[in-house]
MIKOL-362832 format. One record per residue (C-alpha): residue number from 1; chain; x, y, z. Coordinates in nm, 4 decimals, always signed. Layout:
PT resi chain     east    north       up
PT  NUM     A        X        Y        Z
...
This chain:
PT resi chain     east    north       up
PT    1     A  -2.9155 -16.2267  -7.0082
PT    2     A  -2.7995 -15.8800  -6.9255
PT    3     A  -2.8523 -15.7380  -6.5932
PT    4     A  -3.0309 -15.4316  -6.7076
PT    5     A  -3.2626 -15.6327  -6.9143
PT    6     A  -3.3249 -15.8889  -6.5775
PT    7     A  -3.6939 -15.9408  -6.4810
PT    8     A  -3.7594 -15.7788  -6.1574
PT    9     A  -4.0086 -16.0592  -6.0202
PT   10     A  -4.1733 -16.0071  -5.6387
PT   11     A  -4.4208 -16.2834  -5.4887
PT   12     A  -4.6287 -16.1995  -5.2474
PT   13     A  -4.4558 -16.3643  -4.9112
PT   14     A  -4.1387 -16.2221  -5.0490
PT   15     A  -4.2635 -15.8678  -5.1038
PT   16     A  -4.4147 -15.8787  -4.7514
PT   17     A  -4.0966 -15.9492  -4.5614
PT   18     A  -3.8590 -15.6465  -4.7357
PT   19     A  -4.0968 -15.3312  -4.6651
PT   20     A  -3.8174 -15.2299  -4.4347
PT   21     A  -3.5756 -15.2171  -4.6349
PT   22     A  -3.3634 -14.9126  -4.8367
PT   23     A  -3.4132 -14.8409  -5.1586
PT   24     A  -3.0279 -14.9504  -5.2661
PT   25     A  -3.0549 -15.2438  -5.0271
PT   26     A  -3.4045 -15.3086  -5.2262
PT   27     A  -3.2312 -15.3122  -5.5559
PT   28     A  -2.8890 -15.5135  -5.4362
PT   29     A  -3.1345 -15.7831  -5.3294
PT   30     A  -3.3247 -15.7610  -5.6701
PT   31     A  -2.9749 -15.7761  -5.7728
PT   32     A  -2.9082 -16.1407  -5.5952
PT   33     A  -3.3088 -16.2604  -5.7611
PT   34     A  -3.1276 -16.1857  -6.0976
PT   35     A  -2.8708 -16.4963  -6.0503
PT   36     A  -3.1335 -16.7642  -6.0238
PT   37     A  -3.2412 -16.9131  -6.3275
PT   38     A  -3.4771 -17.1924  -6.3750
PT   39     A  -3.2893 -17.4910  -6.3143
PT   40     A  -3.1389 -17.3738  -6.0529
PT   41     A  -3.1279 -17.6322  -5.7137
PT   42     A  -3.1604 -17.4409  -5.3602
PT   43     A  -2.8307 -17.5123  -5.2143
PT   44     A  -2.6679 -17.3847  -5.4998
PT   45     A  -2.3929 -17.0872  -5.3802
PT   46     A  -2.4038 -16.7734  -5.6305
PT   47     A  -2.1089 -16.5908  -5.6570
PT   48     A  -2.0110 -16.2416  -5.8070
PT   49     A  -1.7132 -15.9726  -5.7417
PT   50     A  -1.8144 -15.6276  -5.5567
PT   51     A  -1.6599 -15.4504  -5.8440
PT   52     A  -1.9167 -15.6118  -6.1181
PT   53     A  -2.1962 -15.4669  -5.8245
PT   54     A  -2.0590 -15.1250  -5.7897
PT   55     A  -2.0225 -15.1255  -6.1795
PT   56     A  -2.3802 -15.2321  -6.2118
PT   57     A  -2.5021 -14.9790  -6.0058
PT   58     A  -2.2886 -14.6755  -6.1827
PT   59     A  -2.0955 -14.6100  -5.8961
PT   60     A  -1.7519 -14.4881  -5.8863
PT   61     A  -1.4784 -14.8052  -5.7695
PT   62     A  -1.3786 -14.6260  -5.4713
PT   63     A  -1.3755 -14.7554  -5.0984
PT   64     A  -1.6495 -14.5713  -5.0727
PT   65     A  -1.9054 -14.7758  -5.2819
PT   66     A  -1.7230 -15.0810  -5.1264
PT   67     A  -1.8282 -14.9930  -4.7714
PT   68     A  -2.1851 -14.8999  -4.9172
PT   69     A  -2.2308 -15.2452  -5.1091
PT   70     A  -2.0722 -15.4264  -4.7866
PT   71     A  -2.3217 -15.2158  -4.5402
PT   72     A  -2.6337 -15.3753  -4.7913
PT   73     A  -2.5224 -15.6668  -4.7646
PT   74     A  -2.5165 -15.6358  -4.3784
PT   75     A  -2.8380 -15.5597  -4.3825
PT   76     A  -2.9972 -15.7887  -4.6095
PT   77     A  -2.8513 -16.0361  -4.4095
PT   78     A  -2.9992 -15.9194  -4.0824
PT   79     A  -3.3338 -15.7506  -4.2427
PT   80     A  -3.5160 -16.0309  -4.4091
PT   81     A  -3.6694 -16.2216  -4.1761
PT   82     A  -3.9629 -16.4363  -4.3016
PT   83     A  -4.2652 -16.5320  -4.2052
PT   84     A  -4.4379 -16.8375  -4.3737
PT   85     A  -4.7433 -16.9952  -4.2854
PT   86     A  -4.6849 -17.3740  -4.2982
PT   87     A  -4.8860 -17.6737  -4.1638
PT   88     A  -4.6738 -17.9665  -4.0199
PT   89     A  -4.7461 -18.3214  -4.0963
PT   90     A  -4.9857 -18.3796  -3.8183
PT   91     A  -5.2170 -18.1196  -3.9082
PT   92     A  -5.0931 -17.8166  -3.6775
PT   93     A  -5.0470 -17.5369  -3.7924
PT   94     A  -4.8127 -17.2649  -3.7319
PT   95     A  -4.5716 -16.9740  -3.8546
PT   96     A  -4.2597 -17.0918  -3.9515
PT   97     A  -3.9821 -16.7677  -3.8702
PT   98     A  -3.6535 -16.8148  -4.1090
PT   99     A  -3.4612 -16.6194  -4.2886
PT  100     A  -3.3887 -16.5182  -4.6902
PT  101     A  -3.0703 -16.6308  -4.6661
PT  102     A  -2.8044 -16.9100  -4.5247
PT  103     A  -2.4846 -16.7701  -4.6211
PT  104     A  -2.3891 -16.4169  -4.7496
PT  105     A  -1.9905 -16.4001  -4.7595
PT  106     A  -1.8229 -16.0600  -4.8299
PT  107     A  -1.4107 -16.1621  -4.9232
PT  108     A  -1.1493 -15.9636  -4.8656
PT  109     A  -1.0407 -16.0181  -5.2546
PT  110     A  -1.3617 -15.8244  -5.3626
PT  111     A  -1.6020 -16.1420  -5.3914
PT  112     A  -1.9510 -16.1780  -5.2549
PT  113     A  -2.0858 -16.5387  -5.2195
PT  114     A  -2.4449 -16.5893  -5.1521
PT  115     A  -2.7341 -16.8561  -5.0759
PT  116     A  -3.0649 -16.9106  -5.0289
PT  117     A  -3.1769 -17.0579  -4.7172
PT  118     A  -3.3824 -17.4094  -4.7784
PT  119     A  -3.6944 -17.2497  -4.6503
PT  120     A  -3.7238 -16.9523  -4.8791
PT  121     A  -3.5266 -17.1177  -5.2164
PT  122     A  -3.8665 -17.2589  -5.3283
PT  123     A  -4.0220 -16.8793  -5.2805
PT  124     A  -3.7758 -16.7087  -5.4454
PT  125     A  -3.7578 -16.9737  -5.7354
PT  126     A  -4.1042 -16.9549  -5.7677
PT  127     A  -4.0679 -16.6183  -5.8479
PT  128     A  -4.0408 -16.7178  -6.2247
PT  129     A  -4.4502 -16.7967  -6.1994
PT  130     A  -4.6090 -16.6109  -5.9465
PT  131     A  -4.5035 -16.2667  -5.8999
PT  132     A  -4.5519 -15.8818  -6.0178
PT  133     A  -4.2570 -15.7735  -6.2058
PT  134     A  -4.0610 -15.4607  -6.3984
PT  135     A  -3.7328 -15.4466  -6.5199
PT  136     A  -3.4359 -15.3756  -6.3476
PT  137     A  -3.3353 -15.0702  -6.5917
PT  138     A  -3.6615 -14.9509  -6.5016
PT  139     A  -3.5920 -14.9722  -6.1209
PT  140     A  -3.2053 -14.7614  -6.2139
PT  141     A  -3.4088 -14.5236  -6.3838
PT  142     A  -3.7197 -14.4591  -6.1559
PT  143     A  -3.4176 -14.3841  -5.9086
PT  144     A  -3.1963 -14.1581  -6.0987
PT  145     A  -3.4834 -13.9198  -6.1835
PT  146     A  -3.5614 -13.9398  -5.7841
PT  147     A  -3.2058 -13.8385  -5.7261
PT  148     A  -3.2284 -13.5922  -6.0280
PT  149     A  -3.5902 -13.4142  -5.8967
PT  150     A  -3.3980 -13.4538  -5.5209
PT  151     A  -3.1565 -13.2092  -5.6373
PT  152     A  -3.3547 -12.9312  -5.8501
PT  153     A  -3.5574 -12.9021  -5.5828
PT  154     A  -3.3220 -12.8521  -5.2956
């Protein structure tokens, strides 16, 4: 399936932990959703090259858009903390704090390596049943006639 034509899919747990985040760093990690398919098991590692990112996004393949796709990643690493409500096998419970993901590797040859941590794979592969959703061309769009009202105005 193309990219542009991916399913934008949000559940609720999900969509309460990433209020903080930017709008690029929102649509990188819709980005990362757009790898998992159905069959998909949660330790599997997804991989794709910063170039195919910065191309996705229309942005020029300078060291520029490197630094900006690098500094999302950062952050989407350090800004998605989640908190679950789970009940333990005796009965109590609790909040359980975790994070979105287990590994998010940025390579010096241009690739980007990600996973899901065990705690938040079933969420986010869940996301194919419970969820509000919109396309991801919809999301580049919505954005580019921000950027385009940004400017007439100013």
């Amino acid at each position: 399936m193309s990219r542009q034509d991916y399913l934008v899919v949000q559940g609720n747990d999900l969509a309460k932990s990433f209020g903080g985040l930017k709008s690029f760093e929102q649509r990188v990690l819709d980005y990362c959703f757009s790898f998992v398919s159905e069959n998909d098991i949660a330790d599997k590692m997804y991989e794709v090259s910063v170039l195919e990112v910065i191309r996705h996004f229309g942005l020029s393949a300078s060291g520029n858009s490197y630094q900006r796709a690098a500094k999302a990643l950062k952050t989407l690493n350090e800004n998605t903390a989640l908190y679950l409500p789970k009940t333990l096998p005796s009965g109590e419970r609790g909040i359980l704090m975790t994070q979105l993901f287990d590994t998010l590797f940025f390579g010096e040859a241009g690739t980007v390596q990600f996973r899901f941590s065990p705690n938040a794979a079933p969420l986010v592969f869940d996301l194919k049943k419970n969820f509000y959703s919109f396309h991801l061309q919809q999301l580049l769009s919505a954005e580019n006639r921000y950027q385009e009202l940004k400017q007439f105005t100013s």
